[in-house]
Backbone bond lengths (Angstrom), bond angles and torsions (degrees), N, CA, C in turn:
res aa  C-N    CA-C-N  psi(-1)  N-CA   C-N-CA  omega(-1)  CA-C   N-CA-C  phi
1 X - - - 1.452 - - 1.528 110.90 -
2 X 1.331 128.60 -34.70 1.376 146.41 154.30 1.026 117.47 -28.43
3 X 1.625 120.40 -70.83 1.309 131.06 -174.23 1.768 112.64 -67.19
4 X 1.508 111.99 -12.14 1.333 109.36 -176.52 1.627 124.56 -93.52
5 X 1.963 91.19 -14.62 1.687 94.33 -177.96 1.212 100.82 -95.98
6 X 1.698 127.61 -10.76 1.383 144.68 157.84 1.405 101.63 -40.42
7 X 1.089 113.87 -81.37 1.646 131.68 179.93 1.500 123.33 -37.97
8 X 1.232 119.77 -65.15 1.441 138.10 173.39 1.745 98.42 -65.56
9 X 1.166 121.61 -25.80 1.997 115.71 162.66 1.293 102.47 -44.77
10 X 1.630 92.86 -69.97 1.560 106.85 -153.26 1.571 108.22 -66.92
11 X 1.563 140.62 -29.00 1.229 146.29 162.93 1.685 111.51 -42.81
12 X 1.474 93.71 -58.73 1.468 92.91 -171.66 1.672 121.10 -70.83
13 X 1.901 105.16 -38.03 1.144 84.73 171.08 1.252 125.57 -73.48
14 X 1.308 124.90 -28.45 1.415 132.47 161.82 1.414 119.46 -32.57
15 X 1.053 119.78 -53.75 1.280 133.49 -165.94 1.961 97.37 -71.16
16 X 1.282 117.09 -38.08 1.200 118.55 175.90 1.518 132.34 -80.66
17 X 1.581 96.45 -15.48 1.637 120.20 166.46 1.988 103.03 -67.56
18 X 1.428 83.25 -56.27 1.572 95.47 -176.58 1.677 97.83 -36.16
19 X 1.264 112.70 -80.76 1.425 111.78 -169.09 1.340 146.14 -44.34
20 X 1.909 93.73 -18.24 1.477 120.22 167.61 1.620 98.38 -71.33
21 X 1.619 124.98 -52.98 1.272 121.17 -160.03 1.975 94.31 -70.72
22 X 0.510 156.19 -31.66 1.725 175.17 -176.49 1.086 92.61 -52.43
23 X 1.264 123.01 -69.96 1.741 128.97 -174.44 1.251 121.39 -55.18
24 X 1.908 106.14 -44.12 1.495 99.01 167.78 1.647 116.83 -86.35
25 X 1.029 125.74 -52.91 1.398 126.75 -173.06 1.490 113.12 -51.92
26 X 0.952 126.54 -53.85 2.076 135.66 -167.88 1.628 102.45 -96.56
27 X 1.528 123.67 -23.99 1.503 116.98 179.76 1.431 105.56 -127.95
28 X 1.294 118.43 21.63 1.558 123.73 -179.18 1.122 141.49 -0.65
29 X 1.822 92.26 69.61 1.360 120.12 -152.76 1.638 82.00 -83.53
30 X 1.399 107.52 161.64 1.792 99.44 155.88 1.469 98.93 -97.82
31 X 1.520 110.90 170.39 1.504 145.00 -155.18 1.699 90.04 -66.04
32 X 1.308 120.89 -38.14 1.235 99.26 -170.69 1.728 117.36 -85.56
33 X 1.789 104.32 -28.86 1.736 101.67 165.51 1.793 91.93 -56.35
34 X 1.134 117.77 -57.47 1.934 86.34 -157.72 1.290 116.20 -62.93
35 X 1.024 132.84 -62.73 1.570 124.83 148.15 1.480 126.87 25.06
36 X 1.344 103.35 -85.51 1.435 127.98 170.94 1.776 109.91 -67.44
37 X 1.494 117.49 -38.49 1.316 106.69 158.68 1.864 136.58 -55.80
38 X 1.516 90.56 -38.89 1.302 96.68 178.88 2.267 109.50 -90.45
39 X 1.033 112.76 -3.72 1.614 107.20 157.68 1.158 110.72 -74.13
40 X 1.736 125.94 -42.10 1.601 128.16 -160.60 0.953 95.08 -87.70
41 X 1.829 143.04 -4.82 1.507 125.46 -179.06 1.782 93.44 -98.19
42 X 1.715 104.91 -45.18 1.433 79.46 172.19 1.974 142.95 -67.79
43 X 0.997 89.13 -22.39 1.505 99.31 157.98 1.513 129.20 -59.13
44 X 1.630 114.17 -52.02 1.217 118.49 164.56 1.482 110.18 -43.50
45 X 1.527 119.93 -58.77 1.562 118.68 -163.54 1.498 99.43 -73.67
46 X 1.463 132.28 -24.17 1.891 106.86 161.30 1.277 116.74 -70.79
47 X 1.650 116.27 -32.14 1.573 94.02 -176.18 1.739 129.03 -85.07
48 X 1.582 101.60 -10.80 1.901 113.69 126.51 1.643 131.16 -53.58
49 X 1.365 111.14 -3.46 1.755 117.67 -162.82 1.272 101.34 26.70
50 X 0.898 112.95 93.21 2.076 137.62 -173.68 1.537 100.95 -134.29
51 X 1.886 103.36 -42.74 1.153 98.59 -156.73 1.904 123.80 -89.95
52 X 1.635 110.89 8.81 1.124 129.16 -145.53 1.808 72.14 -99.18
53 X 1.249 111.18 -89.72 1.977 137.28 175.28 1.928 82.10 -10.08
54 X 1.189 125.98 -62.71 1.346 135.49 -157.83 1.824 97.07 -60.53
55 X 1.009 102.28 -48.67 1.511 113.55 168.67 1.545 133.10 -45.43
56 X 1.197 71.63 -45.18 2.044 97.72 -169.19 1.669 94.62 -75.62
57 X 1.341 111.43 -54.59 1.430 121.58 -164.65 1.662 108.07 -83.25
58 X 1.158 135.83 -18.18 1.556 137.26 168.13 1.691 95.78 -133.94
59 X 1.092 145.00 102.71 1.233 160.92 -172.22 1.570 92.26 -78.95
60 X 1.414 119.15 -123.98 1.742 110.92 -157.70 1.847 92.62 -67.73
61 X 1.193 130.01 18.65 1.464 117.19 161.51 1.291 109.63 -82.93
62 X 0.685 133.17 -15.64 1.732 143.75 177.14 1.370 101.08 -113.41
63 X 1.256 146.76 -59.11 1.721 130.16 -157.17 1.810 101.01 -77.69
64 X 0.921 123.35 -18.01 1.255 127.89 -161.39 1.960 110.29 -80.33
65 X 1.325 101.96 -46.14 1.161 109.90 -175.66 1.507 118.63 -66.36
66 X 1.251 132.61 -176.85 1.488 121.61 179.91 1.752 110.32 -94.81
67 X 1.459 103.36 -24.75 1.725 88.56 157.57 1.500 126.86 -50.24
68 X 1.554 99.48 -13.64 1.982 92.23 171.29 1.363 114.03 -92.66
69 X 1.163 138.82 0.95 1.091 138.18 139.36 1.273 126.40 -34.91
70 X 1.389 119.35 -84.04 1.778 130.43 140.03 1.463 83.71 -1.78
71 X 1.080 124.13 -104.42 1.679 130.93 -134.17 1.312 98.75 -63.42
72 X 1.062 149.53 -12.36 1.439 159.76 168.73 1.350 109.67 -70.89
73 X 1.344 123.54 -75.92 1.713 126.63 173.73 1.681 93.19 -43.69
74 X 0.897 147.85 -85.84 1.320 156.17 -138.53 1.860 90.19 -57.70
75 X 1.560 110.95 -84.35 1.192 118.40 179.97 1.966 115.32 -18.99
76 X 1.007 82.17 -58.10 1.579 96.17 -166.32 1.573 101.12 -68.72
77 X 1.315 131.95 -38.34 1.513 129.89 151.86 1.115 142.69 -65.23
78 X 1.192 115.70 -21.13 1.565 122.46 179.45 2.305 92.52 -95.31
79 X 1.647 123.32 1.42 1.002 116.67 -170.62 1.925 88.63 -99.12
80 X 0.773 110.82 -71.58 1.749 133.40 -168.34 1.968 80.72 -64.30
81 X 1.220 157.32 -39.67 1.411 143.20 169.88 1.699 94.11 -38.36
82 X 1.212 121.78 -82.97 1.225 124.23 154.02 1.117 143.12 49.16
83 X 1.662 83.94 -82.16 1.538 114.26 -162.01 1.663 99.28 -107.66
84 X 1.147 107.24 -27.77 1.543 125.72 -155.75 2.081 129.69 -118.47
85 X 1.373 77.02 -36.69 1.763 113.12 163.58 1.322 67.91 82.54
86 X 1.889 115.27 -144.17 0.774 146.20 -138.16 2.264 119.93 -64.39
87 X 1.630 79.53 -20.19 1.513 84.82 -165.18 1.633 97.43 -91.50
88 X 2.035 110.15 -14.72 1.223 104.71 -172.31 1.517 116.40 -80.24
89 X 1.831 111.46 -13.30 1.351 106.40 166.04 1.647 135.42 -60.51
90 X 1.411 111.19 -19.73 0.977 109.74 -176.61 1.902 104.06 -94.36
91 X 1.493 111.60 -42.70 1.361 109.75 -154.39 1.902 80.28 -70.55
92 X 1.385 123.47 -46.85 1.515 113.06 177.41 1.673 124.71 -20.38
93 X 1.406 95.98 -76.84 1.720 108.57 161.79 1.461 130.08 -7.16
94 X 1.770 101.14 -64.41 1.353 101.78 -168.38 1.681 98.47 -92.15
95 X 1.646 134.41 -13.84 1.019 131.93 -158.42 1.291 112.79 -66.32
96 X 1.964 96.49 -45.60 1.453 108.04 174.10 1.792 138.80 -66.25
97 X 1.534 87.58 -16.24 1.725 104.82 -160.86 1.392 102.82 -112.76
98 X 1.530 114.45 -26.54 1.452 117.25 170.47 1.275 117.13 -28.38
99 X 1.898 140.36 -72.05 1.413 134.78 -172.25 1.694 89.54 -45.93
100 X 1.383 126.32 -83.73 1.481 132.71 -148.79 1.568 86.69 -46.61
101 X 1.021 145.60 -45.47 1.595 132.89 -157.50 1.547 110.23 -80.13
102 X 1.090 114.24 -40.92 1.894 136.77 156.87 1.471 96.86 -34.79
103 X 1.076 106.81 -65.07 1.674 110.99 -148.25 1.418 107.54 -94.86
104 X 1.469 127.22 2.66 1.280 136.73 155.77 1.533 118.26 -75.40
105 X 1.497 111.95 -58.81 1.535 119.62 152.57 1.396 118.04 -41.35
106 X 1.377 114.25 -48.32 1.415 87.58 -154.87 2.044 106.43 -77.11
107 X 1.563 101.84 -36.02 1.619 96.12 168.02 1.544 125.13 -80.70
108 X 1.366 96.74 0.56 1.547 79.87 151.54 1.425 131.48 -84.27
109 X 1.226 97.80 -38.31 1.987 119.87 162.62 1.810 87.79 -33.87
110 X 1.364 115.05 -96.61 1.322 115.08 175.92 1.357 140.38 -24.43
111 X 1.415 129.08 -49.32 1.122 139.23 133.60 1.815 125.63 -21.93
112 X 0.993 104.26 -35.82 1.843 107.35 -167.13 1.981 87.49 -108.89
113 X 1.353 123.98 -23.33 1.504 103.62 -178.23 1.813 86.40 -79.20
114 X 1.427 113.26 -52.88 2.292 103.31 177.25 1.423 121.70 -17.19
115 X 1.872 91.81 -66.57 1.402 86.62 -152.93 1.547 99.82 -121.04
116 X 1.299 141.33 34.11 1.457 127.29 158.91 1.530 100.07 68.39
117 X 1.193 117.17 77.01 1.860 119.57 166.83 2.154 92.17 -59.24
118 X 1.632 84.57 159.12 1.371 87.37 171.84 1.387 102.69 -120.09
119 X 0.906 142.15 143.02 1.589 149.37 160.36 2.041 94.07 148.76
């Protein structure tokens, strides 16, 4: 049973890498249209709840990628809307994504004192 949620990870996220590389290579999007394409598709498929089943059924094959981002802002707003209506969409948003957004800054901060970014 191990080896199968192993498997169906690596498919799905694969399968979702694939589509990032698709966007740039064959529609030569730059890195930041796919990017932003693949948050607004994952978002779309939570506020369809598409993206939860997707969860359940490929576990870090789905949370891992940046379409779970998407499903995160959304999730976390349409939860605290809710509770909150209008003011809970926004404070939702950052409530959920806040650690991952923290912890992107802060090693990147770290990252660029390591190794000397160039630009």
């Amino acid at each position: 049973m191990m080896i199968a949620m192993f498997f169906w990870a690596f498919v799905v996220g694969g399968l979702i890498c694939v589509i990032g590389q698709i966007l740039l290579d064959v529609f030569k999007l730059t890195p930041a249209h796919t990017l932003t394409l693949l948050v607004v598709a994952g978002a779309i498929l939570d506020g369809f709840g598409l993206y939860e089943p997707l969860i359940d059924f490929a576990g870090a094959g789905a949370t891992i990628p940046i379409t779970s981002f998407g499903n995160s802002l959304v999730h976390g707003a349409l939860q605290e809307a809710e509770k909150h209506g209008i003011v809970g969409v926004l404070t939702g948003m950052f409530e959920v994504t806040s650690a991952g957004i923290s912890a992107a800054i802060v090693f990147g901060f770290i990252g660029a004192l390591l190794f000397r970014p160039k630009g």
